[in-house]
Each structure stands twice: as C-alpha cells, then as structure tokens.
N, C-alpha and C positions, 0 to 999 in steps of 0.2 A: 504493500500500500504506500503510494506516495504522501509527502508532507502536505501535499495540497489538497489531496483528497480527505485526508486524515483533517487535517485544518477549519473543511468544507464541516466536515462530522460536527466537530465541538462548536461549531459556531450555530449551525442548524441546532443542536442540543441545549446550547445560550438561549438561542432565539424562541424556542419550545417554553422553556423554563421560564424564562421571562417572561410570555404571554401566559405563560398560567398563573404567576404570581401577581400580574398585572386586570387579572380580570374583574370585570366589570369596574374599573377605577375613573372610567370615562362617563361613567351614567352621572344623569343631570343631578337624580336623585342623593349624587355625595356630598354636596358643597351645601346642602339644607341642615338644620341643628337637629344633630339624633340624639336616640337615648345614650350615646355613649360619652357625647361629648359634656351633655348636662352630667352624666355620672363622675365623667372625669372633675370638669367644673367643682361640682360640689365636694367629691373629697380632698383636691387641692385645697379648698378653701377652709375647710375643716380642719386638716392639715397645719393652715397656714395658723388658726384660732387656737387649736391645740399648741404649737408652738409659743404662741403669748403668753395666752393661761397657764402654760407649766413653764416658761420659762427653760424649758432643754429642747434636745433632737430629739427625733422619735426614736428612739431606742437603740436595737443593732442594726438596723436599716439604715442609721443617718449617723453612726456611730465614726467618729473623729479619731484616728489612731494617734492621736498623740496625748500624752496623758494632764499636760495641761497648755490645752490652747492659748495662746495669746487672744487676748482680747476674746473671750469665748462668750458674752453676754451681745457683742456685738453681732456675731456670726449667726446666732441660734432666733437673735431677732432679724438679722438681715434673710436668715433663710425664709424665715414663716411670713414676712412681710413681701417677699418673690412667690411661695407660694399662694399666698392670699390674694395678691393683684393678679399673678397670673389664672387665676381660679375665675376670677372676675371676668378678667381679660375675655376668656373665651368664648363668651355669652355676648360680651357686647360686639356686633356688627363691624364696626370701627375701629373698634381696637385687636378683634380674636387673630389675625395672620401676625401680629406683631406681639401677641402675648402666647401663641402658638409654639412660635419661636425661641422665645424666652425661657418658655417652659420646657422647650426640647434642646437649647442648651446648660439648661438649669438639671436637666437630667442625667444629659451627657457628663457633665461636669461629675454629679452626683455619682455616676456608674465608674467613671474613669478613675476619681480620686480615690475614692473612697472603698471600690470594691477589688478596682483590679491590683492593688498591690498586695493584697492577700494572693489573689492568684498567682503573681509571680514570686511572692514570697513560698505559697504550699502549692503548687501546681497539681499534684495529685490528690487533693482532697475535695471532692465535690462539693463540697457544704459551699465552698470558695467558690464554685461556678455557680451553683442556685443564689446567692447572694447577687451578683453579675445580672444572671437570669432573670429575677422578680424585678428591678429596677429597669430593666432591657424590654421589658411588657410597657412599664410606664412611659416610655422615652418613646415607643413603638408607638403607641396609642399619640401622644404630644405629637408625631411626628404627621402622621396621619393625618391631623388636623390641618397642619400647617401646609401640609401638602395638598389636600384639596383646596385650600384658601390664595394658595400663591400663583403663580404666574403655572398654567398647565399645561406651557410647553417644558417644562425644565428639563436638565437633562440627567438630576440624581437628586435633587431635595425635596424637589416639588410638581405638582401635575401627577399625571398617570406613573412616570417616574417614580416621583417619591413615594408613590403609595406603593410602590411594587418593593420597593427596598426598603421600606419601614415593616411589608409583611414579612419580608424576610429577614429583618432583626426579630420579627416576633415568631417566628418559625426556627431559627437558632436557638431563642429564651427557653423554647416549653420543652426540651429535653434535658434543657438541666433543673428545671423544677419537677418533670415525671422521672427522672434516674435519680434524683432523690428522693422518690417515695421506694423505692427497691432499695438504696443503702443505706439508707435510715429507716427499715420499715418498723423497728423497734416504736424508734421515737415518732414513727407518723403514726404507726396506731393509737399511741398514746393517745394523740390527739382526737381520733375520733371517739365520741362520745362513746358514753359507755354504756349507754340505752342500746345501741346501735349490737346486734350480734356481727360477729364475723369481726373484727377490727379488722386485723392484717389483712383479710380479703379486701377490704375500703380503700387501704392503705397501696393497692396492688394494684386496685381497679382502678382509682383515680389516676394512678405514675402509668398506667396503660394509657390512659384520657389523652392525656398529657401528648405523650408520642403520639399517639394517632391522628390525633387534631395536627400536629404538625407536618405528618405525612400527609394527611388531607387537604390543606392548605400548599403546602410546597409544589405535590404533583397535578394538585386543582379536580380531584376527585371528594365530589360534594364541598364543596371549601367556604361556603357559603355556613351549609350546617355545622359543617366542622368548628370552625369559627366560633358559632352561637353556641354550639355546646360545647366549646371549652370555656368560653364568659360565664354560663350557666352556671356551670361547674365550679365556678370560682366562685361565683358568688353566693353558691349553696356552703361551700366550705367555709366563705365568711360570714354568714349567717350562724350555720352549724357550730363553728370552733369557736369564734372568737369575740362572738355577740353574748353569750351568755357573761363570761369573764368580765365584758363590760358590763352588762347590768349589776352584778355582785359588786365592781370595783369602780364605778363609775368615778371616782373622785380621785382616782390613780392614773399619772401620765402614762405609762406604761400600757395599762388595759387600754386607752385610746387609741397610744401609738399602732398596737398589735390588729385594733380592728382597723384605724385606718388604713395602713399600710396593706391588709390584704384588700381593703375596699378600693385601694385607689389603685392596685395591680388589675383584681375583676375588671375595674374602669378602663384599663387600659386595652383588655382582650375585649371589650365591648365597642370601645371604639375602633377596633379594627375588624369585628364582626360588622360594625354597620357601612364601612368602606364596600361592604360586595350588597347594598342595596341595589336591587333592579337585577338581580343574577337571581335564578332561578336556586330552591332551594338543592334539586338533587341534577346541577349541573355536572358533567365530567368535560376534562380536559379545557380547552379553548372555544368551545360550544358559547354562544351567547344566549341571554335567555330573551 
C-alpha cells in the first residue's frame, strides 16, 4: 500500500469521525436557551453564593495544592465572584458569548492548574484522571455554549467546529469517570445508598453508563440518546448520593460543595445533550434526522 493511498484512508477516517461528532450542531434549534444551559447557569451561580457564604473553595474539586496560599481570601472570592457573573452571564442575550467564554476559560484554567499536576505528579493513579475528567464535563458543556453563540464559521472554538471538539473533550471525560467506578468499586458502592440492593452491581452499571454513552457519542450510534442518558444519569446520582447529605448538613460548606459540584458536572453533560437538538432520537452514523 502506498503513502498516499494509506494517507487517503486516515483522512476519509478524520473526515467520518468528525461528521459524527459534528452532528446535528448546525440545527437552528442550538443557538435557542435549553434546559442545559439554565442548569448550567444556575449551578455556577450557586456555586459562585456558596463560595461567599462559606468563604473557601469547594472542596477537593477546587482544592489549591499549596498549603498556604498567598493572599487566599482574595482568590476564593475572586473565584465565586467569576462564577457568579459568569452564571449570570449566560442567560442574558448580550452578554452569554462573552461570559460563555469566560467560563470556558475559567474552566480551562481550573482543569489545567489545578488537576493536571497531580496527573503528572501520579500518572498511574486514576482517581488523578476522574479528577481531570469531572471538570472536562464542565469546561465541555461552557464550551458548547460558546460555540453555538460565536461566529459559526470557526475553524476549532466555535460554530459547528467547536461543538464537534467540545463533544469530544466530553467523550474523552466519561471514561475516566466510568473506569472509576471499576477501580474504586469498593468506594462507589459505598456510595450508593443503602436502601438500594445490589451496590456493587450500581457501582458496575453506572462505570458501564459511562463508557457506552461515550462510545455512543464518538461513533454517533444513537448519540442523541446516549447523551441524554448519560445527563440522566448524572443527575439521578446527584439526587440519589448527595442530596440527602445536604438536607442533614445543610449548614456545612462541604455538603454544598459535594452536591454542587456533581450538579454543575450533570449540567455540563446536559448541555451537551441539548447540542444534538433536531437529531433524531435513534439516529446512527451521519444520517440526518
């Protein structure tokens, strides 16, 4: 086989991939406010109030590797006062592509600093890439936004583009959050309630979720539902785990931090389930609906 034939292949194989990841991102119906971008909205903004009222980061998600920040009262309100206007931001007309943006560098920032040098510190430890992963949801969904707001010819942030490469930062995220329900399924059953029979099977079923929604999205087999019922998913889990913790401890940063943070992760796969509006639920491949 020659180089150029060989060449022709991966590029036909680019070009396949891309329109699967790219579908439906051209319907009129994306640039209107969905459920996912208010879901987002409001737990940034939650987020950002949570941050006042307790006065710290949210927990190990926003967690500062250095053991005494400089100026740390400064940081902890500058962050919650980013998230709180950028919450805002996204709702108003006028301002949502530039607080879109804000928030998907306020992300980026967030993932980069904050997460990745555990990874290059433990590379082998997954807990380091679900960390990575859960923020990679939010930043996906931030991204999403911005991209059907911007300019929709772009050629990688924005437009049809950017939705196709924002699904595929969220399509890299959900394998490191479902291959940690398989290496910690000790500690994820834990968390499934204890009403619930079967833990460990919850704990299995869910880290299955996870992968398949990703497969389903990547190769655009059903991607549509895949989508929605990984959002679902998430936001069953944050209902189910971390909602009751808050009612018992409502008066504790922590119980907040824990429910927002998965609330505003769900928010993130919701708004990139509402990116394939006008696509047929049990779409395959490049089909339009």
């Amino acid at each position: 086989m020659d180089t150029a034939t060989e060449s022709g292949r991966r590029a036909g194989a680019h070009a396949w991939l891309a329109e699967c990841l790219a579908l439906g991102a051209d319907a009129a119906a994306a640039r209107t406010l969905g459920t996912g971008r208010v879901l987002l909205a409001a737990t940034m903004i939650a987020l950002g109030l949570r941050g006042f009222a307790f006065g710290d980061f949210a927990g190990t998600w926003q967690r500062i590797p250095i053991a005494h920040l400089p100026a740390h009262d400064f940081f902890v309100y500058a962050t919650a006062a980013v998230e709180l206007l950028t919450g805002i931001g996204i709702l108003i007309p006028r301002a949502a592509k530039v607080s879109a943006a804000a928030m998907s560098i306020f992300a980026l920032l967030w993932m980069v600093l904050l997460k990745f040098p555990a990874i290059i510190a433990v590379p082998g430890m997954e807990a380091t890439w679900l960390g990575a992963g859960e923020i990679a949801v939010i930043l996906a969904g931030a991204w999403v936004v911005f991209a059907e707001l911007a300019n929709r010819g772009g050629k990688f942030l924005s437009g049809r583009n950017g939705i196709r490469n924002a699904r595929l930062l969220f399509v890299l995220a959900l394998p490191t959050i479902g291959l940690s329900h398989f290496f910690y399924a000790d500690i994820t059953a834990g968390f499934v309630p204890a009403w619930l029979p079967w833990r460990h099977g919850w704990a299995y079923l869910t880290g299955a979720g996870d992968l398949a929604a990703a497969l389903g999205i990547l190769f655009a087999v059903w991607p549509r539902l895949a989508a929605w019922l990984e959002a679902a998913m998430l936001s069953v889990i944050t209902l189910l785990v971390w909602l009751p913790p808050l009612v018992a401890h409502a008066n504790t940063g922590d119980a907040w931090s824990a429910f927002l943070m998965s609330s505003i992760i769900a928010a993130g796969a919701w708004v990139v389930a509402d990116s394939y509006r006008g696509v047929a639920w049990i779409t395959i491949g490049a089909a339009r609906a």
